[in-house]
Backbone bond lengths (Angstrom), bond angles and torsions (degrees), N, CA, C in turn:
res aa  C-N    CA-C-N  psi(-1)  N-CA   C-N-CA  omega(-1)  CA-C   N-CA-C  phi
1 X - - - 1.464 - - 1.532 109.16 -
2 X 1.303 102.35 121.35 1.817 104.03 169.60 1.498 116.81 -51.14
3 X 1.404 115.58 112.75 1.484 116.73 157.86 1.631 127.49 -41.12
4 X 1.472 107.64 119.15 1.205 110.08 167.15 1.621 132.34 -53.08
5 X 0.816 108.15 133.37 1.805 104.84 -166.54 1.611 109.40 -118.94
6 X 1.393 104.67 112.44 1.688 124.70 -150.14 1.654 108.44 -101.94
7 X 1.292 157.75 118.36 1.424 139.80 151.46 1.365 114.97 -71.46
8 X 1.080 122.41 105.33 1.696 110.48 175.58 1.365 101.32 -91.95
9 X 1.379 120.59 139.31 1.720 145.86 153.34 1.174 112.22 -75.90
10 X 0.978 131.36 107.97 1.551 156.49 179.67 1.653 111.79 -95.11
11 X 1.238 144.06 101.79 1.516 147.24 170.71 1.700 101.38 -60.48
12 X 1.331 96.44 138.91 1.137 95.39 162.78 1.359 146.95 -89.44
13 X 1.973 103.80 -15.97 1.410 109.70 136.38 1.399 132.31 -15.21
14 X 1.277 138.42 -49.99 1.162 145.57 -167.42 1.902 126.86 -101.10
15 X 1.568 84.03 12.24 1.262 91.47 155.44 1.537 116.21 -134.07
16 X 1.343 100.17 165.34 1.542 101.88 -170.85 1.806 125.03 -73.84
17 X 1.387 116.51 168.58 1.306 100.68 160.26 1.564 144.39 -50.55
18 X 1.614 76.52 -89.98 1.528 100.75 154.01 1.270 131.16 -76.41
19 X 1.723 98.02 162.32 1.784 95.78 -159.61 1.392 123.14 -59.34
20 X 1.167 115.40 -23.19 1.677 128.67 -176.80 1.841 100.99 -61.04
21 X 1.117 104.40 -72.29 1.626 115.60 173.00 1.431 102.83 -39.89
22 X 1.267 130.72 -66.56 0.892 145.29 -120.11 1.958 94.66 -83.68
23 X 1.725 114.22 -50.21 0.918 129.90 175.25 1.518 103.71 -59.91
24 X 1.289 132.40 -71.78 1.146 118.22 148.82 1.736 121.83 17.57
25 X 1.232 93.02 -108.71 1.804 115.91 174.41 1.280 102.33 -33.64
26 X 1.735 137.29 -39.92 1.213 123.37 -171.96 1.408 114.08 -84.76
27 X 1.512 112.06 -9.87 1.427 98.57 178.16 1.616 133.13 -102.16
28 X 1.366 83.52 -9.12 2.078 122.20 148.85 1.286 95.50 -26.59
29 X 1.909 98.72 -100.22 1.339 132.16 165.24 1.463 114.62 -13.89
30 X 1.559 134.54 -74.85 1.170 122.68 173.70 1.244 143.34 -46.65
31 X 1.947 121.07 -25.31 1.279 109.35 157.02 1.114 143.10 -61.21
32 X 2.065 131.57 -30.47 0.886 94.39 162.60 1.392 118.59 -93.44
33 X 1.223 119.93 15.84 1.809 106.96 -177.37 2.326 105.03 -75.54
34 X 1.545 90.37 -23.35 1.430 91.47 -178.72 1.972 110.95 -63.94
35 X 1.674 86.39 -37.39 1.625 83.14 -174.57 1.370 108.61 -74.39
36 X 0.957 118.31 -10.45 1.487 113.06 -175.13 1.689 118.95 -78.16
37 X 1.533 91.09 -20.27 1.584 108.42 179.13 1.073 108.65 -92.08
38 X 1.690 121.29 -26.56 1.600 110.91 170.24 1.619 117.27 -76.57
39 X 1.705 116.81 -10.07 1.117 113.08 163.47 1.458 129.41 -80.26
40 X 1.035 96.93 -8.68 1.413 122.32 178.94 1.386 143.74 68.37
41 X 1.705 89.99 68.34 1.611 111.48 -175.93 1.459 95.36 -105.95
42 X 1.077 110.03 -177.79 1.389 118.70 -165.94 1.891 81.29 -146.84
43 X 1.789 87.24 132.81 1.855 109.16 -156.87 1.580 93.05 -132.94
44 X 1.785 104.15 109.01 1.443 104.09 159.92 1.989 88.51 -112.82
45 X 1.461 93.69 137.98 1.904 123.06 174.87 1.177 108.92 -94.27
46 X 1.426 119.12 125.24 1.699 119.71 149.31 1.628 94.33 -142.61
47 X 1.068 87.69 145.47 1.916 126.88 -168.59 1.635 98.45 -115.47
48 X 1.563 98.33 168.54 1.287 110.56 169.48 1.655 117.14 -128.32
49 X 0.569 149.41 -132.19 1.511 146.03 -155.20 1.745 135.74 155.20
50 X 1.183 98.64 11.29 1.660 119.53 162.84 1.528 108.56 -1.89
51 X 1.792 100.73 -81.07 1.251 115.80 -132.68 2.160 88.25 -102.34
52 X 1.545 118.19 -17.90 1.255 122.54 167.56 1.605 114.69 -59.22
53 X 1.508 103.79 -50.18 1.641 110.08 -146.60 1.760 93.18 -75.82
54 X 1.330 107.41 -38.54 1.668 122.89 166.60 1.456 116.68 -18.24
55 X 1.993 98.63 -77.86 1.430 118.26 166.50 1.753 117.49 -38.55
56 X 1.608 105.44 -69.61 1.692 111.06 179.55 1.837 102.49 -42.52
57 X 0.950 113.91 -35.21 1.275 99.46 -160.12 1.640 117.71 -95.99
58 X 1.650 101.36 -36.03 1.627 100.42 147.26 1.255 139.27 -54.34
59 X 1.474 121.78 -38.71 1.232 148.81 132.79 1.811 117.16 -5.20
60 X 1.380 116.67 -79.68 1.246 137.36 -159.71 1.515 108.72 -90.50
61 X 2.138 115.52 -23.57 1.260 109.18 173.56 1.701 115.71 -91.42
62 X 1.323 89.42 3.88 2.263 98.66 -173.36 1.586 96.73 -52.50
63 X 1.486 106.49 135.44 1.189 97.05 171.81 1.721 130.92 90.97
64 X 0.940 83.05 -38.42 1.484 115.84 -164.86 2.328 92.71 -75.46
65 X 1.383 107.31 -50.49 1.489 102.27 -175.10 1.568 121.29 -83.46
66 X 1.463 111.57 -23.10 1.405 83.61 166.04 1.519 130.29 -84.00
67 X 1.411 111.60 -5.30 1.015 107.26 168.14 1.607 132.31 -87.69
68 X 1.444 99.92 38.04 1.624 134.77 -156.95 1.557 102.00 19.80
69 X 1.325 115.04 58.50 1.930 115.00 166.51 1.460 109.28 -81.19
70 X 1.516 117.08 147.81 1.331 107.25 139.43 1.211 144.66 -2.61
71 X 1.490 156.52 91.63 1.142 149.61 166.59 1.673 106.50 -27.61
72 X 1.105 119.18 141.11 1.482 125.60 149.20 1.178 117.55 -56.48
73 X 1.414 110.46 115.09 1.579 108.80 -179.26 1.721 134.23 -66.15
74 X 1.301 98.98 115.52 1.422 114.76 179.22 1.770 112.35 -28.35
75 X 0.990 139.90 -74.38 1.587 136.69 160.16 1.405 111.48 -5.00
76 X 1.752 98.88 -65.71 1.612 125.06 -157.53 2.293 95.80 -57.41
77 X 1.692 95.69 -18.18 1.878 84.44 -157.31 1.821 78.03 -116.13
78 X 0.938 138.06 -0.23 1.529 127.49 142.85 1.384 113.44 -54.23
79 X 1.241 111.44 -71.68 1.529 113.66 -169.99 1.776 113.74 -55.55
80 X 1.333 105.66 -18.00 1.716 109.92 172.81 1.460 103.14 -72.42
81 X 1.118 114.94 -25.88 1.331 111.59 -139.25 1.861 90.36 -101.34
82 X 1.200 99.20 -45.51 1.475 104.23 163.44 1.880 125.82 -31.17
83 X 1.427 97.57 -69.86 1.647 129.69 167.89 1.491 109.88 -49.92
84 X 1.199 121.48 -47.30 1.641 124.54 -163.16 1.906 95.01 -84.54
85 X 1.244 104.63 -58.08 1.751 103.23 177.40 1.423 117.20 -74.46
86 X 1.396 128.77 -23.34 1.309 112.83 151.57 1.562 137.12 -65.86
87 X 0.916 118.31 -6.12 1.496 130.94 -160.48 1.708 94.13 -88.82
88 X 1.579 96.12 -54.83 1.693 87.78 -164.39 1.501 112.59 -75.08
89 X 1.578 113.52 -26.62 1.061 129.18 168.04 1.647 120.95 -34.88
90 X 1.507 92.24 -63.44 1.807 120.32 166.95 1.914 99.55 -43.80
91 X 1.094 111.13 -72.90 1.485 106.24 179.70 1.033 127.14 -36.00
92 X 1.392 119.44 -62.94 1.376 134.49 -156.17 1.953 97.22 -77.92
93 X 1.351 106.78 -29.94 1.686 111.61 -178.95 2.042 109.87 -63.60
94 X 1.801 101.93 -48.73 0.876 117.66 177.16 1.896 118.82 -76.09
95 X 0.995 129.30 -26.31 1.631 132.37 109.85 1.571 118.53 16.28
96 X 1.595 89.36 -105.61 1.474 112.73 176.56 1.508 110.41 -38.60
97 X 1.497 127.15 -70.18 1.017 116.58 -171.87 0.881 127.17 -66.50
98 X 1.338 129.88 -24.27 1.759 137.96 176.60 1.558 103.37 -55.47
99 X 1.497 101.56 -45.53 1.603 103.33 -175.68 2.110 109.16 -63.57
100 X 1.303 95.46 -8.38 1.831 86.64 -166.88 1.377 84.99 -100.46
101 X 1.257 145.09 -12.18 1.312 161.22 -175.53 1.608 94.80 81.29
102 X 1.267 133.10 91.32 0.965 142.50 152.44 1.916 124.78 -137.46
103 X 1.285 111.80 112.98 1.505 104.22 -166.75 1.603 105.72 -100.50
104 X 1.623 97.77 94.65 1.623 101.18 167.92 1.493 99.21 -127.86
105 X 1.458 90.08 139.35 1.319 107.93 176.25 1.819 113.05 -81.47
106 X 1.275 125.92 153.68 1.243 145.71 -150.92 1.303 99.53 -141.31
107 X 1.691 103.97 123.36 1.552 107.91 -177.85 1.793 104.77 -146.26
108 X 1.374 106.87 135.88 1.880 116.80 -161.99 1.888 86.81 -98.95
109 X 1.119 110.23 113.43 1.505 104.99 156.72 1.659 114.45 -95.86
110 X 1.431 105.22 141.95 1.239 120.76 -178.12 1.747 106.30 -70.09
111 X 0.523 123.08 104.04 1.793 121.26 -169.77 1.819 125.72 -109.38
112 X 0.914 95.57 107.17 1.845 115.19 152.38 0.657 143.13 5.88
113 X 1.362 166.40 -21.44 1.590 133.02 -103.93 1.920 104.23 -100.58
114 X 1.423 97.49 149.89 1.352 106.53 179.92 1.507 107.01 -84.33
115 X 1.701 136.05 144.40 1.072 136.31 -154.68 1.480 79.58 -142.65
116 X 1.886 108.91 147.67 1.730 100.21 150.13 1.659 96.58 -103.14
117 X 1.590 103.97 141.55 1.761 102.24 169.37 1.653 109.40 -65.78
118 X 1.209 139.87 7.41 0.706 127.44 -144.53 1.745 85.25 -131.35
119 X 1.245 138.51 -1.52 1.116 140.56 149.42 1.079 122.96 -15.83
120 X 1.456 134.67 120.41 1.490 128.14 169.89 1.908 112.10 -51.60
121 X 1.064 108.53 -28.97 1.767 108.26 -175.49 1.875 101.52 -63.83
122 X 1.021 111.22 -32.03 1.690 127.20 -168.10 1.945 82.57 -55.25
123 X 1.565 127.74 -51.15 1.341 114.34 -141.25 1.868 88.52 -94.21
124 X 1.741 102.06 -36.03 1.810 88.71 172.46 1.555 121.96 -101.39
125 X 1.026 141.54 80.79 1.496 143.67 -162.27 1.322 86.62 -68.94
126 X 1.052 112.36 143.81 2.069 139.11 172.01 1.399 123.63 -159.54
127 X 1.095 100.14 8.69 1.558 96.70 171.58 1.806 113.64 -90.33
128 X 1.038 118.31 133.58 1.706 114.91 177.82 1.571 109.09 -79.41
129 X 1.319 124.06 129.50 1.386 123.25 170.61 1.350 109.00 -125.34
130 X 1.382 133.79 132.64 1.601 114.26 149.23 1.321 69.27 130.67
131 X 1.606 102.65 -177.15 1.573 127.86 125.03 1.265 173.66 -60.41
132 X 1.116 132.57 150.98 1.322 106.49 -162.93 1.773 106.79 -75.44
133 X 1.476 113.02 143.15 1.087 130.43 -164.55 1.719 115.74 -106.57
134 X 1.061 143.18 145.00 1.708 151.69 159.15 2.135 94.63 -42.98
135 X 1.373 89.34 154.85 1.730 81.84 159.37 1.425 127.26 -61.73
136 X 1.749 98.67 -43.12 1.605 129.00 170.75 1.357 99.09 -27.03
137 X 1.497 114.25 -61.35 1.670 131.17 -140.74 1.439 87.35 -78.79
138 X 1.781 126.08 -43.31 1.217 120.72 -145.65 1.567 96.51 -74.94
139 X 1.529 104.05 -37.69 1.824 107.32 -164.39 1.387 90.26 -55.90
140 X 1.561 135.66 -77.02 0.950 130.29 -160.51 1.771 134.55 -33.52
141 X 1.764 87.24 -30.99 1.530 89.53 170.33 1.377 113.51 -83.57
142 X 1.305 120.74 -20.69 1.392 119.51 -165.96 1.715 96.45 -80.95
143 X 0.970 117.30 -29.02 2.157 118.93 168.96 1.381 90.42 -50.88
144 X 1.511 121.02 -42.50 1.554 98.32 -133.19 2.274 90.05 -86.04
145 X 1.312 103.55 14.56 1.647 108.90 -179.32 1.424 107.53 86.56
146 X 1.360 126.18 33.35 1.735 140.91 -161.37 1.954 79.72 -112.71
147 X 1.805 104.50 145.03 1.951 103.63 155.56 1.123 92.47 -103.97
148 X 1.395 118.85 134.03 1.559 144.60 134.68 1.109 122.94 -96.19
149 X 1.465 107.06 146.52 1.335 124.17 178.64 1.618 116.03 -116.36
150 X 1.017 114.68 -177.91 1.436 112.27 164.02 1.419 79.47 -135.50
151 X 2.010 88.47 141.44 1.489 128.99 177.73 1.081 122.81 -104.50
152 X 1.718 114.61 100.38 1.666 125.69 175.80 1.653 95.35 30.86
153 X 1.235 131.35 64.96 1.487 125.97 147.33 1.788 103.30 69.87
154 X 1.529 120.85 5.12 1.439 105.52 166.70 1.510 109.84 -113.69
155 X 1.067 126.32 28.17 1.673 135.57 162.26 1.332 119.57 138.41
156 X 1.499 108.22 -145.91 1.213 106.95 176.56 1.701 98.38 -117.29
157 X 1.544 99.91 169.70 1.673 109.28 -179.51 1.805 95.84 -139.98
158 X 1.708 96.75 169.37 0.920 91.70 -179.06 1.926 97.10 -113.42
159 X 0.629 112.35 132.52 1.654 110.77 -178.65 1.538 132.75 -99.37
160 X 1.319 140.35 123.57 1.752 125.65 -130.57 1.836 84.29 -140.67
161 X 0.836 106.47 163.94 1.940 130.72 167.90 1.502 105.60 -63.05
162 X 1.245 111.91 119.21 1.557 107.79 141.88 1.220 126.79 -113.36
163 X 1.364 129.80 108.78 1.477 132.88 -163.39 1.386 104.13 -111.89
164 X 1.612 97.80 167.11 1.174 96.24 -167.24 1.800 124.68 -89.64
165 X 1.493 148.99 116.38 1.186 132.06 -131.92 1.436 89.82 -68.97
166 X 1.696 120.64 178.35 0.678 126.52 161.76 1.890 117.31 -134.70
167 X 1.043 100.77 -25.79 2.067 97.82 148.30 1.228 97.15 -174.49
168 X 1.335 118.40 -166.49 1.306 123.57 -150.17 1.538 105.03 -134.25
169 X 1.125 143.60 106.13 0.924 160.77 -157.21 1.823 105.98 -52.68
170 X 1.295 103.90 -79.62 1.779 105.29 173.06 1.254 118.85 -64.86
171 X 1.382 128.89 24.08 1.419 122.64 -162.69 1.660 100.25 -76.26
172 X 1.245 138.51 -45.22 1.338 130.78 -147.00 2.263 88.16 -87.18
173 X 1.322 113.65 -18.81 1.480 113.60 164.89 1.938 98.77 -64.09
174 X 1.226 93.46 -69.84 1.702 91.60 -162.97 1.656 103.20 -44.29
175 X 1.605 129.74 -36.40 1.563 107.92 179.95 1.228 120.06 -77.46
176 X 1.235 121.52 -0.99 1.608 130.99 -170.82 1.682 77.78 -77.76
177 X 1.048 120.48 -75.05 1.315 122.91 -154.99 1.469 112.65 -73.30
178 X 0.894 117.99 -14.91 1.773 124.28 160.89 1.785 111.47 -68.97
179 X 1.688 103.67 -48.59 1.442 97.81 169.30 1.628 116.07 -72.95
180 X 1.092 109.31 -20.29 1.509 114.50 168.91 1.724 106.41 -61.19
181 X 1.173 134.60 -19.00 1.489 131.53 177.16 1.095 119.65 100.19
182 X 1.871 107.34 4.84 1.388 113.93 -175.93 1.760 119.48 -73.55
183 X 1.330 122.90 144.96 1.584 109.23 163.11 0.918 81.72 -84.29
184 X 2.008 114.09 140.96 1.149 134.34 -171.19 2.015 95.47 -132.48
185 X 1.253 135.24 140.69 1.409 140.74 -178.98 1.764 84.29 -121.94
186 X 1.269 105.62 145.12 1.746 111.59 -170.83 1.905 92.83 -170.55
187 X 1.645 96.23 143.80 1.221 100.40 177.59 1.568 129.34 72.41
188 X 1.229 104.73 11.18 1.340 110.73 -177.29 1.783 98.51 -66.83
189 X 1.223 76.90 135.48 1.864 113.42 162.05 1.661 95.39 83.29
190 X 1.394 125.82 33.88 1.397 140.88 -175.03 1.642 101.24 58.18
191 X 1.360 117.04 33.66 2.047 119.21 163.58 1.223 96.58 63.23
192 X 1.480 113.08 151.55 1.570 132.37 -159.37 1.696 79.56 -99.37
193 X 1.707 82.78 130.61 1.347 91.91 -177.97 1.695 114.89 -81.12
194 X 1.226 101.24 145.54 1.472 104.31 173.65 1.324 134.26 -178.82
195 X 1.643 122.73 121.70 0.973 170.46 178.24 1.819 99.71 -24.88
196 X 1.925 106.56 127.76 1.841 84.90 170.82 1.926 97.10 -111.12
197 X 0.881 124.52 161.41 1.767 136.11 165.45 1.135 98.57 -130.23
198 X 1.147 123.00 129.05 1.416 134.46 -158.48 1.386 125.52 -17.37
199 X 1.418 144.35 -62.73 1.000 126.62 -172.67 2.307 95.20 -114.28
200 X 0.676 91.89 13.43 1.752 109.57 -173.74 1.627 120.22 -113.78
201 X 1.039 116.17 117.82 1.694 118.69 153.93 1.369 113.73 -88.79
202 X 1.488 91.06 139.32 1.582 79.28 172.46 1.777 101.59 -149.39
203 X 1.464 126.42 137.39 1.295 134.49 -162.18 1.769 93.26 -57.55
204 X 1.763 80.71 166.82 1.766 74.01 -176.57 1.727 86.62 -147.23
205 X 1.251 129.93 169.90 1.568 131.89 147.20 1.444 142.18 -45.63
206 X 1.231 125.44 79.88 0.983 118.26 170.76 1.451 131.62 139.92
207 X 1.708 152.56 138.18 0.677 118.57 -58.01 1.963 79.11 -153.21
208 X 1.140 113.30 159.18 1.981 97.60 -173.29 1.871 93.28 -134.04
209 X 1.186 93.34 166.90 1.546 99.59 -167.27 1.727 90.91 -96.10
210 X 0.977 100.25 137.37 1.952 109.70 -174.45 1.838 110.48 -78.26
211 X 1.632 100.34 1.95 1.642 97.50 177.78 1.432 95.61 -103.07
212 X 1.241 140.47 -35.48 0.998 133.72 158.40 1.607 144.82 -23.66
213 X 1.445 83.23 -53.04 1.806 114.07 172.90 1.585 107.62 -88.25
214 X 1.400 116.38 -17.47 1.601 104.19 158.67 0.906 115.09 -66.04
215 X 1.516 131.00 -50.94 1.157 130.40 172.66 1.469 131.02 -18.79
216 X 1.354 90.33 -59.47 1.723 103.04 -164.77 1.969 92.74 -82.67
217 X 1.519 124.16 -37.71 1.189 116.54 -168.93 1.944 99.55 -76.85
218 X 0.774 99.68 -20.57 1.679 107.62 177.62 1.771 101.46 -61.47
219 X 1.558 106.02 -61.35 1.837 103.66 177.64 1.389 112.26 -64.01
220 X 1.561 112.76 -30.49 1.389 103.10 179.23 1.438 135.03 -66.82
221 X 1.180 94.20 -22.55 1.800 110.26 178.25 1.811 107.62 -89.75
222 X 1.002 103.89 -15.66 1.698 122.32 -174.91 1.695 100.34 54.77
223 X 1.371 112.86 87.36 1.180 167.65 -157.41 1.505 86.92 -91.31
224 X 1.896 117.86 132.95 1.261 104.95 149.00 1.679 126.71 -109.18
225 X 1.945 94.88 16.40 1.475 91.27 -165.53 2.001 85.84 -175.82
226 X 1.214 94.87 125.92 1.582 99.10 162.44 1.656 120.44 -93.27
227 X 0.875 80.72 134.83 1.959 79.30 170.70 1.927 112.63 -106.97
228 X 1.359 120.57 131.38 1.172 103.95 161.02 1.395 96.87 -123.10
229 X 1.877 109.49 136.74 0.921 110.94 155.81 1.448 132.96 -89.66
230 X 1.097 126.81 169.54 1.568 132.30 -158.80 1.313 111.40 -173.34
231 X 1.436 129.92 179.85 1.564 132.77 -141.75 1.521 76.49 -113.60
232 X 1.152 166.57 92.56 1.230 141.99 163.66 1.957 86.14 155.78
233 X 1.383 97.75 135.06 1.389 130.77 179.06 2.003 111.07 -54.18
234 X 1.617 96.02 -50.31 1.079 105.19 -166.09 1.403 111.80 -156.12
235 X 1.292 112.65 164.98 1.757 103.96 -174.39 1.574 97.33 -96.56
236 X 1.289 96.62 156.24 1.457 128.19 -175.41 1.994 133.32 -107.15
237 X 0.987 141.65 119.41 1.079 130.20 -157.29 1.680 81.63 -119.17
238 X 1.605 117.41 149.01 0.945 104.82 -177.76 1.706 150.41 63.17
239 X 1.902 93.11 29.67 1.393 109.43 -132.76 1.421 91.09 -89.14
240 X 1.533 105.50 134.62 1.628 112.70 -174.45 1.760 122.28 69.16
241 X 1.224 92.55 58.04 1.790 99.17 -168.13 1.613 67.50 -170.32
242 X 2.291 83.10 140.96 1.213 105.34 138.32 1.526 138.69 -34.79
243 X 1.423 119.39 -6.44 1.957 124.13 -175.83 1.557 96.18 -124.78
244 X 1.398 114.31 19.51 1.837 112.24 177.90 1.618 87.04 -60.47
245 X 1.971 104.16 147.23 0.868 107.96 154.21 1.670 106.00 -150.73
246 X 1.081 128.30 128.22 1.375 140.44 175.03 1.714 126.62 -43.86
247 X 1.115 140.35 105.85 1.739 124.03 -156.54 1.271 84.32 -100.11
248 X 1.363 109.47 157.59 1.938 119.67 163.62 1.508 92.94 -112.78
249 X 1.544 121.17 -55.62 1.862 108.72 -173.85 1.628 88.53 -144.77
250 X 0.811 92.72 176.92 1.533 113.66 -132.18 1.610 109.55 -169.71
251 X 1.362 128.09 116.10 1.584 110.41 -158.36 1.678 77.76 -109.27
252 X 1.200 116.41 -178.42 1.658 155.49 -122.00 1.702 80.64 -110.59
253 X 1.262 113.31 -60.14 1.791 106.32 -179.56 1.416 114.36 -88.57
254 X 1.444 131.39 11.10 1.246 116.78 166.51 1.899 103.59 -127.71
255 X 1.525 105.26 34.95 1.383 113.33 177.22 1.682 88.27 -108.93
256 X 1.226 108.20 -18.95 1.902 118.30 -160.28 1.460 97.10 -84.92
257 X 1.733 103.75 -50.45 1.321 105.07 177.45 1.601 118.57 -53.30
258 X 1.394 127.54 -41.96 1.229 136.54 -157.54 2.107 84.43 -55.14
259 X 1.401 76.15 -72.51 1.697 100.01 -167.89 1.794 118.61 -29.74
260 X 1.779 92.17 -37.30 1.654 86.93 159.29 1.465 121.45 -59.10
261 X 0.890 94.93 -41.25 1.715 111.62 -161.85 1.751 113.32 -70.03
262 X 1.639 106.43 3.74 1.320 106.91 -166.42 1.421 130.42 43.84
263 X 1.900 111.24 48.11 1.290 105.11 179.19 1.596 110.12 -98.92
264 X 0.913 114.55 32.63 1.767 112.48 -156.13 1.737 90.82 -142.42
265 X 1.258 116.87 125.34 1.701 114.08 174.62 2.025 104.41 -84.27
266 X 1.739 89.76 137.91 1.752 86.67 -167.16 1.845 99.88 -74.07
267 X 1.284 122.28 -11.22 1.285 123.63 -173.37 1.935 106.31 -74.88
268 X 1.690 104.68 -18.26 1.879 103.80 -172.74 1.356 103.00 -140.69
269 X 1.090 129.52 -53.39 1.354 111.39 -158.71 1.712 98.73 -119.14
270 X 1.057 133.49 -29.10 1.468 137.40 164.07 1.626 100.27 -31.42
271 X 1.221 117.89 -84.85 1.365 106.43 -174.10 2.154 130.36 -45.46
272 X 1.179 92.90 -10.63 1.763 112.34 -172.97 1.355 97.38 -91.41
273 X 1.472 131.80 -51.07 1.360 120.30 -176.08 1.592 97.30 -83.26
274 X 0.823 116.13 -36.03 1.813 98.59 -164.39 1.782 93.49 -74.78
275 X 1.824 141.74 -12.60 1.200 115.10 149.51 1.546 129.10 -85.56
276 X 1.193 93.99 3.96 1.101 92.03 152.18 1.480 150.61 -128.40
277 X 1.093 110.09 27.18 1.540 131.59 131.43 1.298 126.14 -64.59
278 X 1.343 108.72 -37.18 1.524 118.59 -179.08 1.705 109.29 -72.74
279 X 1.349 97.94 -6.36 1.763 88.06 -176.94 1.393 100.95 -121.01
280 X 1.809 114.88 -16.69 1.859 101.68 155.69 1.248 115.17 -50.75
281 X 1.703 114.41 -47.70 1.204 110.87 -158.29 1.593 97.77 -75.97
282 X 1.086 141.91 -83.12 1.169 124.72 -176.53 1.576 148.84 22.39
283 X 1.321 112.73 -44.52 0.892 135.59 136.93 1.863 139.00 -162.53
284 X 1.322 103.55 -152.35 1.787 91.53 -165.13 1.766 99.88 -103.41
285 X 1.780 83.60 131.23 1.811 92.01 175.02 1.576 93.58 116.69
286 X 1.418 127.88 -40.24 1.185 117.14 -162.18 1.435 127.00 -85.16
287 X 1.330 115.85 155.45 1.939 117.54 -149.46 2.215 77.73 -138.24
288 X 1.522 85.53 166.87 1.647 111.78 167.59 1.349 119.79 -120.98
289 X 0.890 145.85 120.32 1.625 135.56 164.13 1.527 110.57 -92.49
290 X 1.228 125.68 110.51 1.084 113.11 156.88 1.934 113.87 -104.12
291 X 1.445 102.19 133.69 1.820 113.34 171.66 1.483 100.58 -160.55
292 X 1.232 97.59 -160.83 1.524 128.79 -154.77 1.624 101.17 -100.43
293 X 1.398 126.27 128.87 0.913 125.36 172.05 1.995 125.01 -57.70
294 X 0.982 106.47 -2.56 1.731 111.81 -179.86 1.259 79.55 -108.82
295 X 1.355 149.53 -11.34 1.841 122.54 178.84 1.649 93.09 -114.47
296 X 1.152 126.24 -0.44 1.748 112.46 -179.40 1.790 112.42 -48.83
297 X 1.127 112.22 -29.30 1.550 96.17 -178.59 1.660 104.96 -82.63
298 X 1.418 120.56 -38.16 1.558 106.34 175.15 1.263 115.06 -58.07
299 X 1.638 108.52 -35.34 2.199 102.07 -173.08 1.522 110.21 -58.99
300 X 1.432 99.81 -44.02 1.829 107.23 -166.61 1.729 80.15 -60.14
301 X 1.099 134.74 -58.99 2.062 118.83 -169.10 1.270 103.62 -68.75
302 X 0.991 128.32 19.69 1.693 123.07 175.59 1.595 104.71 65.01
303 X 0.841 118.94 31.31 1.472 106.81 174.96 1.629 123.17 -97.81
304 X 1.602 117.84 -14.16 1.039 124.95 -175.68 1.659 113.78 172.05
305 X 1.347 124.74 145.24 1.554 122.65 -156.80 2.314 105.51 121.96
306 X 1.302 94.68 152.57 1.647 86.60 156.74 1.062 132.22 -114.98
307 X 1.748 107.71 112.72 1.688 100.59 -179.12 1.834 105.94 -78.12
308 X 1.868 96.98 151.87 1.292 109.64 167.00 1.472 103.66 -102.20
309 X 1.162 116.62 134.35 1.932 105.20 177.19 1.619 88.37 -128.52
310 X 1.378 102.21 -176.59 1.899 119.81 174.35 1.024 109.38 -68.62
């Protein structure tokens, strides 16, 4: 029987900063993705990186603003951030499986994503990156052509684009090596965004949502099922009210309906079902699971989680 071939979405909430934590969290993470490979699915990973790319970049700009320098470029602390959380990830996966006796090799692609500059997010930036900054600190970035804000009364921020991807640059590498049998992790921190001018890419500012880029790395690998994970077992209609009710599946036009109906908050779970609709629809046969990473091996058996199908 042909192995099913799964993208799991990984939050980046749920891993740690630093490496101590961080290793930690990956070796959580690796048991059940190992069992899932001894059952014999075939597992391409992309993660996100929130609360990492934050650190790298607070990290690398210390110092760096009063002496009115350049910011460290946002792209430049994706792609760290990519490399540094895949690595341990890679270990701790290759770990796991050695221990179930299974020898698959584990490979982190540095990943892409295609951006148009011409994105409506490019003209309103709202995403918070960095640290919190002095006013001093904030003006200076705002000379240097950076938007800042000031944050609910605890400083200033610097605030970056999130657009929407538009493909993924190494993708036809990452399926070579997926059909090669590799667990492959791709796209971490939703891929360093970047810009093409005619025969040239060139990195740009700012920052992509990592459910998004499953999406597209999910069709690219020809995916028979996305997984997003999330803090919560199962999705909820009515969530936190006397009329909560828990969904297990859920078809493609009454995930649309919910969404009219404003049952989904756009700050958590709004963005998770609407990628994943976007990757039922995509093409034919394909479903979403969204659950909880301690129930991912019962959802993939149908035992618990909410599938989205057509």
């Amino acid at each position: 029987m042909k192995a099913k071939r799964i993208l799991i979405s990984l939050g980046g909430n749920a891993l740690g900063t630093d490496p101590a934590p961080l290793v930690e969290t990956a070796k959580v993470i690796a048991q059940p993705l190992a069992t899932l490979v001894a059952k014999g699915y075939e597992i391409v990973l992309c993660h996100g990186n929130g609360p990492q790319v934050g650190m790298i970049k607070t990290g690398l700009d210390g110092g760096r603003m009063p002496a009115g320098q350049e910011p460290f470029p946002l792209a430049d602390c994706v792609a760290m951030s990519q490399s540094y959380m895949g690595y341990h990830i890679q270990n701790q996966l290759e770990n796991a499986l050695r221990e179930l006796g299974r020898d698959v090799s584990v490979t982190t692609v540095v990943s892409r994503c295609l951006v148009d500059p011409e994105d409506p997010g490019f003209k309103h930036p709202t995403k918070p990156i960095g640290s919190f900054l002095s006013k001093e600190e904030g003006e200076s970035l705002a000379a240097l052509g950076k938007t800042v804000i000031e944050d609910s009364g605890r400083g200033y921020r610097e605030v970056v684009a999130s657009p929407i991807p538009l493909s993924i640059v190494e993708e036809q590498a990452i399926l070579a090596l997926v059909d090669a049998g590799e667990l492959v992790i791709a796209g971490g921190g939703g891929g360093i965004p970047v810009v093409r001018h005619g025969n040239t890419i060139e990195p740009i500012d700012a920052v992509i949502d990592k459910d998004w880029v499953s999406v597209l790395l999910a069709a690219a690998v020809h995916a028979d099922a996305l997984v997003i994970l999330t803090g919560v077992e199962k999705v909820a209609v009515g969530f936190n009210t006397p009329n909560q009710k828990w969904l297990d599946e859920i078809s493609a036009k009454e995930a649309e309906d919910y969404i009219a109906q404003g049952e989904f908050p756009p700050g958590s779970m709004l963005p998770k079902v609407q990628a994943a609709l976007k990757f039922v629809n995509s093409g034919d046969g394909r479903k979403t699971l969204i659950t909880s990473l301690d129930r991912l091996v019962e959802g993939l058996a149908g035992e618990t989680g909410t599938w989205i199908t057509a």
